[in-house]
C-alpha positions as CSV (number, residue, x, y, z in Angstrom):
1,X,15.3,-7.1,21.7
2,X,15.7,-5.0,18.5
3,X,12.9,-4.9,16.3
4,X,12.9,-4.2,12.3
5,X,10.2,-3.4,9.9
6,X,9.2,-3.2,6.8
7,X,5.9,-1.3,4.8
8,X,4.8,-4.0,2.0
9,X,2.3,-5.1,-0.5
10,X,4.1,-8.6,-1.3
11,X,2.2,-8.7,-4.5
12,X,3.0,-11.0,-5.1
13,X,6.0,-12.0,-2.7
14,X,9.1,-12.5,-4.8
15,X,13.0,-14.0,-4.3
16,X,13.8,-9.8,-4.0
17,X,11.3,-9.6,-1.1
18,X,13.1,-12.8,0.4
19,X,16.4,-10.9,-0.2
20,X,15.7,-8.1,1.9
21,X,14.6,-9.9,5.1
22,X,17.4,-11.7,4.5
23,X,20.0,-9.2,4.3
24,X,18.0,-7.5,7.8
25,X,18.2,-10.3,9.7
26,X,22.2,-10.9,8.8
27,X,22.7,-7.3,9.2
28,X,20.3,-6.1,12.3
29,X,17.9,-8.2,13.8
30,X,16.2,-11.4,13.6
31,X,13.2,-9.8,14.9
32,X,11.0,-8.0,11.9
33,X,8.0,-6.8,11.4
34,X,6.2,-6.9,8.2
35,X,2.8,-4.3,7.9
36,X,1.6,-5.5,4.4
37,X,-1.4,-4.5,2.3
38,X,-4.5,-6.2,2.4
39,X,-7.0,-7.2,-0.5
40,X,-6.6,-3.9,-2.6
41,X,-2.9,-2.0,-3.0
42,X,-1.7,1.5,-3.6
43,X,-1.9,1.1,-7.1
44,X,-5.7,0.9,-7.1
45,X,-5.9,-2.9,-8.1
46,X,-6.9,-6.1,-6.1
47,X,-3.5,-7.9,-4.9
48,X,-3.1,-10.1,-7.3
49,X,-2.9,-13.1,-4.2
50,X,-4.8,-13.0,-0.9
51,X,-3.6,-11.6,2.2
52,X,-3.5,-14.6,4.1
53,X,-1.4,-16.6,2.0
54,X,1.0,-13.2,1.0
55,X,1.3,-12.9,5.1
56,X,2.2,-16.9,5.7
57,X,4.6,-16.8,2.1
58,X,6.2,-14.0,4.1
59,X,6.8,-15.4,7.3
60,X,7.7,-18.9,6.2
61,X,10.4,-16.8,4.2
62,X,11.4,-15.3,7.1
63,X,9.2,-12.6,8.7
64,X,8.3,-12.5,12.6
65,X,5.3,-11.2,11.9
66,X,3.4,-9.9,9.4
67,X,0.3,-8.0,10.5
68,X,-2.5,-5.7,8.3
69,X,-2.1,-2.5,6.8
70,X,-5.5,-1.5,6.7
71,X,-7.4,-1.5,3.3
72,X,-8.4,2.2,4.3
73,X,-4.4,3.0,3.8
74,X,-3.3,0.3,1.8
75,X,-5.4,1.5,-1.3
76,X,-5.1,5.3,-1.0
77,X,-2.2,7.6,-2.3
78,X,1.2,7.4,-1.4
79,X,0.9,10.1,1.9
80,X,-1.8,8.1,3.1
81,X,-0.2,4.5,2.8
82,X,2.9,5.8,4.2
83,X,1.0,8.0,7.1
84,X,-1.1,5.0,8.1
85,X,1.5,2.1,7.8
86,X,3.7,4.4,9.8
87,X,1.3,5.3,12.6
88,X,0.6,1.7,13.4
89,X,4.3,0.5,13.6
90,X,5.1,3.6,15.7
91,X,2.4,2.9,18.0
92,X,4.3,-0.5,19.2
93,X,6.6,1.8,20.8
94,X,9.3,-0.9,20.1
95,X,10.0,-1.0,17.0
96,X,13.2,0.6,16.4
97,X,14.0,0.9,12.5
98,X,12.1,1.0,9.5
99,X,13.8,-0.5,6.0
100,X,12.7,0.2,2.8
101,X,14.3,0.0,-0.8
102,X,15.4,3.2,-2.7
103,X,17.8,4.4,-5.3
104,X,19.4,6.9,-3.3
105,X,20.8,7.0,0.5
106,X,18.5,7.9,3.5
107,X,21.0,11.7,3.8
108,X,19.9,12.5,0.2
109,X,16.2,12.0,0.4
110,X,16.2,13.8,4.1
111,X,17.7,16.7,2.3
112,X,15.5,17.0,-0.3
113,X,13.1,16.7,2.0
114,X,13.9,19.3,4.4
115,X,14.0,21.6,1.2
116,X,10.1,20.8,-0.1
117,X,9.2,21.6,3.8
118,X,11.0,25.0,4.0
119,X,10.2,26.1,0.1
120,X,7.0,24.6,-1.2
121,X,4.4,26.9,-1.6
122,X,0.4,25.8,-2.0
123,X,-0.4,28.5,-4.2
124,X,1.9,27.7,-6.6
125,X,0.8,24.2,-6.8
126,X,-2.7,26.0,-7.5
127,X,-1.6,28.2,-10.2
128,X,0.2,25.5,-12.5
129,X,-3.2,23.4,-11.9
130,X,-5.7,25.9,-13.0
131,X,-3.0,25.8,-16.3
132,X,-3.9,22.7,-16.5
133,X,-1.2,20.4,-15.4
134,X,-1.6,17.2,-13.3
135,X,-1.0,17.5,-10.0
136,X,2.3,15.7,-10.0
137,X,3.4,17.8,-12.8
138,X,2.0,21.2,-10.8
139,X,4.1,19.8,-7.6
140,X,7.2,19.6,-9.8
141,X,7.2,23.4,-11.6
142,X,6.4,24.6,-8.2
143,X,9.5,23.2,-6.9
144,X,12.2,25.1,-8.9
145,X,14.4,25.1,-5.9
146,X,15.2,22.1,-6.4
147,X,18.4,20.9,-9.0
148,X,17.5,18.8,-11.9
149,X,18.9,15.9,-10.4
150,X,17.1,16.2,-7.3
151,X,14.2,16.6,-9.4
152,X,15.0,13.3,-11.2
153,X,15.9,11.5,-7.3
154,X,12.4,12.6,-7.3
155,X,10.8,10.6,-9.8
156,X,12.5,7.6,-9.4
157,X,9.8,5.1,-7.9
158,X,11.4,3.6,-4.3
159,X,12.1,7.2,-3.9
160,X,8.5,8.5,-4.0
161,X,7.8,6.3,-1.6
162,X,10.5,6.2,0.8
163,X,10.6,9.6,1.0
164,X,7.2,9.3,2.3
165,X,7.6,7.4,4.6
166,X,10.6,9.1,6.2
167,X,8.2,12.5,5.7
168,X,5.3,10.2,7.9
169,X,8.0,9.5,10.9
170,X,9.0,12.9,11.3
171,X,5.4,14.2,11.4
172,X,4.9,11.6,14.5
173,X,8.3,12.5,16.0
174,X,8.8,8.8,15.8
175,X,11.9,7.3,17.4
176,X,11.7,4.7,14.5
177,X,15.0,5.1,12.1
178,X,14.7,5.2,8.4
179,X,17.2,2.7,7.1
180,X,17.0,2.2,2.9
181,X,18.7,-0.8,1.5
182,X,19.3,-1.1,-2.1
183,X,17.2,-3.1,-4.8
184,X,18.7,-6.1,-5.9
185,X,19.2,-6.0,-9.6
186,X,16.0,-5.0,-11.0
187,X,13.6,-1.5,-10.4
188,X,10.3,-1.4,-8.7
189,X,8.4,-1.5,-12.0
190,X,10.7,-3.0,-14.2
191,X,9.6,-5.4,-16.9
192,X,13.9,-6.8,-17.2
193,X,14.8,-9.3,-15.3
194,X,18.3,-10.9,-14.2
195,X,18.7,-13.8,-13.0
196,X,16.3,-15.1,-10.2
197,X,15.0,-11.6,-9.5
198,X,12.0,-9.9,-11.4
199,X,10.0,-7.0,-10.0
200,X,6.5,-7.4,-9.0
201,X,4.9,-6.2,-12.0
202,X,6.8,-8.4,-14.0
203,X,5.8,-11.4,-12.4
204,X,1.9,-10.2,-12.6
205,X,2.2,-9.7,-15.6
206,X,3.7,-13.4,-16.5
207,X,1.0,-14.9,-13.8
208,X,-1.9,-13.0,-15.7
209,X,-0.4,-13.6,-19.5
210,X,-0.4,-17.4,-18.4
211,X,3.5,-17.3,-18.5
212,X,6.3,-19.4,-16.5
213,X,6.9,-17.2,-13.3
214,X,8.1,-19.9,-10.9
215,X,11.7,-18.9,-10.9
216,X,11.3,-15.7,-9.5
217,X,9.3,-16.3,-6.7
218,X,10.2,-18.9,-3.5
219,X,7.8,-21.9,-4.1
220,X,4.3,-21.6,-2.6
221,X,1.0,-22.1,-4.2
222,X,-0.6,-19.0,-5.5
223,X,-4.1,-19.9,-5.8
224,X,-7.0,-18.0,-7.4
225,X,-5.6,-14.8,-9.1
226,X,-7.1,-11.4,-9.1
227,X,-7.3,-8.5,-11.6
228,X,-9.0,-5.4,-11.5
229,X,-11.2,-6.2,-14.4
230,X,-13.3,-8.9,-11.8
231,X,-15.1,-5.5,-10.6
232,X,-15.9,-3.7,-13.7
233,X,-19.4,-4.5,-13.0
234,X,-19.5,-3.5,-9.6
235,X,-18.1,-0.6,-10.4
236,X,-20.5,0.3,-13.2
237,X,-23.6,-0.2,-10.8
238,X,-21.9,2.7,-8.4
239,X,-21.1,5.0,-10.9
240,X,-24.5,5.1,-12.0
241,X,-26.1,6.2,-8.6
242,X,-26.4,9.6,-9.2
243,X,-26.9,10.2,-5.5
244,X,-22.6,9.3,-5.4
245,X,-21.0,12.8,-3.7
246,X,-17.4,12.0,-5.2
247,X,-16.3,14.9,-3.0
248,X,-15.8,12.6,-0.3
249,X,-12.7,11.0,-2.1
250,X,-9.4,12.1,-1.7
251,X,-8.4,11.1,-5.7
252,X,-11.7,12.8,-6.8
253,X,-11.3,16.7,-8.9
254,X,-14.5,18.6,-10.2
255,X,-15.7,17.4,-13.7
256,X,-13.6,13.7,-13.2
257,X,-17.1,12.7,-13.0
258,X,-18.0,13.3,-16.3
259,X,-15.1,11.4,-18.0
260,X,-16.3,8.5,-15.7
261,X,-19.6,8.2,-17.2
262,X,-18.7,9.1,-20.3
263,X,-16.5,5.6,-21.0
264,X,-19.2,3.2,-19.0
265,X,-19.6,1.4,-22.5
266,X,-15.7,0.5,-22.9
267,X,-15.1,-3.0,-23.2
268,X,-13.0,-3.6,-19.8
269,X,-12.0,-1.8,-16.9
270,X,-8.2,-1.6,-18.6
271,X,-10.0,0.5,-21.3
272,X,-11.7,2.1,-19.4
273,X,-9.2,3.8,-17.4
274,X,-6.9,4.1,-20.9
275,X,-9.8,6.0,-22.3
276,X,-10.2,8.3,-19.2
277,X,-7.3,9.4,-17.6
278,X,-5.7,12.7,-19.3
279,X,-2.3,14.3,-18.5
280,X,-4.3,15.5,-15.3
281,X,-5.5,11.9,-14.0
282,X,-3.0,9.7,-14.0
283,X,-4.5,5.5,-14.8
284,X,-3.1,5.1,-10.6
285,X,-5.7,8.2,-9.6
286,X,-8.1,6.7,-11.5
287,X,-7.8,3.1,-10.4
288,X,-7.3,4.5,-6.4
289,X,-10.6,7.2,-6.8
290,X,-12.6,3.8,-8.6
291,X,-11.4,2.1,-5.4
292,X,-12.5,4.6,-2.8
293,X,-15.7,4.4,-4.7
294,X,-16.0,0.8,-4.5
295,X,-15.3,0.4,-0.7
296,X,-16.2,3.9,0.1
297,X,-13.0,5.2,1.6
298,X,-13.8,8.3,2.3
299,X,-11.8,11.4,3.3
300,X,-13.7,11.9,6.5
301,X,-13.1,8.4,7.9
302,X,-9.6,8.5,7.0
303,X,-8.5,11.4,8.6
304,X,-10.0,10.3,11.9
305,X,-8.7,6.8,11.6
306,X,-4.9,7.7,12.9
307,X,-6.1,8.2,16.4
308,X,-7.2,4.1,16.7
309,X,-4.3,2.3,15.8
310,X,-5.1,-1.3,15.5
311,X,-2.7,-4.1,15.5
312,X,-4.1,-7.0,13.1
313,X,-1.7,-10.1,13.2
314,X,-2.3,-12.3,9.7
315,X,0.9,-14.0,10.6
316,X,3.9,-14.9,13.3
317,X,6.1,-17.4,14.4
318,X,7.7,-17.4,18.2
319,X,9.1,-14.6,17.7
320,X,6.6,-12.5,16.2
321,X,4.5,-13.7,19.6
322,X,7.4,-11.6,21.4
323,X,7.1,-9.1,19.7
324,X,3.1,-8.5,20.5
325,X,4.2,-9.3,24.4
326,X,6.5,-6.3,23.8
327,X,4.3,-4.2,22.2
328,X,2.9,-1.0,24.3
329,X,0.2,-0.6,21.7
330,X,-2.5,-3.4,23.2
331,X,-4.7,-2.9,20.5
332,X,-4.3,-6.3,19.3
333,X,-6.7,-8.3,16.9
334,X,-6.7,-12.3,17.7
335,X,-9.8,-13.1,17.8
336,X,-11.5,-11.2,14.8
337,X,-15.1,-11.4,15.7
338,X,-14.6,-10.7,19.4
339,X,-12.6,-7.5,18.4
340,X,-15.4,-6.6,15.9
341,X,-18.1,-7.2,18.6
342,X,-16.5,-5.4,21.1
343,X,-15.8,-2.6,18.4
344,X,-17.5,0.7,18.4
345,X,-17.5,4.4,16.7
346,X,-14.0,4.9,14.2
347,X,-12.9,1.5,14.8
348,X,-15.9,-0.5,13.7
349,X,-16.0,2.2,10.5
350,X,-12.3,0.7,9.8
351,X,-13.1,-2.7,10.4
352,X,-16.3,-2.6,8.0
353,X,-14.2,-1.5,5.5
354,X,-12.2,-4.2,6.0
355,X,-14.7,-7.3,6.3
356,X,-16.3,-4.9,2.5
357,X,-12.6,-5.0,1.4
358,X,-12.0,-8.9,1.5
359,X,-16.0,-10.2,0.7
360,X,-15.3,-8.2,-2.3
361,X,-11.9,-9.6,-3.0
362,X,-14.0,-13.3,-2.8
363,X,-17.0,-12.6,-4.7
364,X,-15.9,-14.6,-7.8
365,X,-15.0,-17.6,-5.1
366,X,-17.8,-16.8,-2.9
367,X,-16.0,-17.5,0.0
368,X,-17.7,-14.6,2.4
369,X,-16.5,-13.4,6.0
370,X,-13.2,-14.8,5.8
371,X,-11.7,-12.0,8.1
372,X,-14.6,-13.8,10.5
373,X,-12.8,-17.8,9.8
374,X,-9.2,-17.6,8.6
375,X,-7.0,-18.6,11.4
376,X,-3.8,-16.8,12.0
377,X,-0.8,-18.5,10.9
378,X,1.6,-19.7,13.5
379,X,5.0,-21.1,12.2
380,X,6.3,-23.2,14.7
């Protein structure tokens, strides 16, 4: 059996997303895996959908089987989401290629790669930050080694990522192959659309403006929506407990604390964020580091995390049950409560952050514990 994946957020699941498993499945495998974010993504925002109806949308479009990429990954920076997506899948110890969208081929991006290992220097990311640059911008001056067109590659945004991840399986000397397939028609956060096809933030967009979205999406129902602006009061309440150490977070710099409480009276968290991030934060750091804040992701947990690899399944047809039969990883969640119960130490950290993660999601609904009660879809 060859197995395929693919690292997603499906927020919301779109006719590109639908695409790309199809062209897998003609091309490779009808076997694929599908690790998707859960309530909160890399962007620091709630998905704009559940997880359980993304993870069912996704299989009844295709998918084997769509399990969880936990909230402690899905919601941090891109090295972390990449890291802990990656760790999971290579932990199957089946799973033999990895696809992803990016504007240039896999040999590029290796390259460039292999040229940020060998040249990249820590200090000189230091220097251009105490001269006050961002840390994206401080990464870039420090890599004049690079051309200007490999400094653009950088920048473009399936790039960043994929790059990641194909960083993430050398630094598990996974056997998993990189394999980058080619966005159809429209970039990641593109507000143009042709045709059928509209990125992601498009269609959020249309969804939250109260637009016609329909024909960019397969037909499912969407349900409640979500926006980032449901937790502004949440948020306010933690930032106001002075006992907060914001060391703990990975998106956190000394004095960041300061332009937080400083715009606690804007209107909404959208103005918020406009009003604090600087050419230092970007509004993503700021969303992610309000996020860690939120569920408390915290560098410590994270970093031990990546030696308990979990398997969550959200999602699967009869394939995606061979798949988990296949699987040398036996880590498996089926039963939700028994693995919690059963759960100790690292694992039940994770899995708290989880159950925080999706109560939170809910509170407007007030539909609590649903990792505890939601079934796991089975197409048949």
């Amino acid at each position: 059996m060859k197995i395929a994946s693919i690292i997603a957020e499906y927020n919301p699941f779109h006719n590109g997303h639908k695409y790309q498993i199809e062209k897998i499945k003609n091309s490779y495998s009808d076997y694929l895996v599908i690790i998707m974010s859960t309530s909160f993504v890399q962007r620091g925002e709630p998905a704009i959908i559940d997880k359980f109806t993304r993870a069912k949308v996704a299989v009844d479009n295709g998918a084997s089987l769509v399990i969880e990429n936990p909230v402690i990954y899905s919601a941090s920076n891109a090295e972390i989401f990449s890291k802990g997506a990656l760790n999971i899948l290579n932990s199957f110890g089946t799973i033999d290629r990895l696809y992803f969208g990016s504007e240039n081929p896999v040999d590029e991006l290796s390259n460039i790669n292999k040229k940020i290992d060998d040249n990249l220097k820590d200090e000189s990311i230091l220097k251009n930050l105490k001269d006050g640059h961002s840390y994206i911008v401080a990464r870039e001056m420090a890599m004049d080694f690079l051309s200007s067109d490999e400094k653009n590659i950088l920048k473009l945004p399936n790039n960043i990522l994929a790059m990641e991840y194909m960083r993430a399986i050398n630094d598990f000397n996974s056997d998993i192959t990189a394999h980058s397939i080619k966005r159809k028609n429209v970039n990641h956060d593109s507000f143009e659309f042709i045709n059928e096809f509209a990125s992601a933030s498009l269609i959020r967009k249309l969804i939250l403006d109260g637009e016609n979205y329909k024909k960019f999406v397969p037909s499912y129902d969407f349900g409640e929506v979500h926006e980032l602006d449901d937790y502004f009061d949440v948020l306010k309440y933690i930032l106001i407990n002075r006992n907060l150490d914001f060391n703990k977070y990975y998106d956190y710099e000394v004095g960041l604390e300061n332009r937080l409480f400083n715009n606690l009276g804007s209107k909404n968290i959208y103005d918020f964020v406009e009003k604090t991030h600087s050419k230092r934060h970007s509004r993503s750091r700021i969303k992610r580091l309000l996020i860690s804040m939120l569920l408390d992701l915290n560098k410590e947990l994270i970093k031990n995390s990546f030696e308990y690899p979990y398997i969550r399944v959200l999602a699967l047809d009869e394939r995606g049950a061979e798949i988990l039969r296949s699987s040398k990883n036996k880590n498996i969640i089926g039963s939700f409560k028994k693995y919690y119960d059963s759960s100790t130490g690292v694992q039940k950290e994770m899995l708290d952050r989880e159950i925080l993660a999706t109560n939170l999601y809910n509170l407007r609904s007030g539909k609590m514990n649903l990792d505890f009660t939601h079934k796991i879809y089975k197409k048949t």
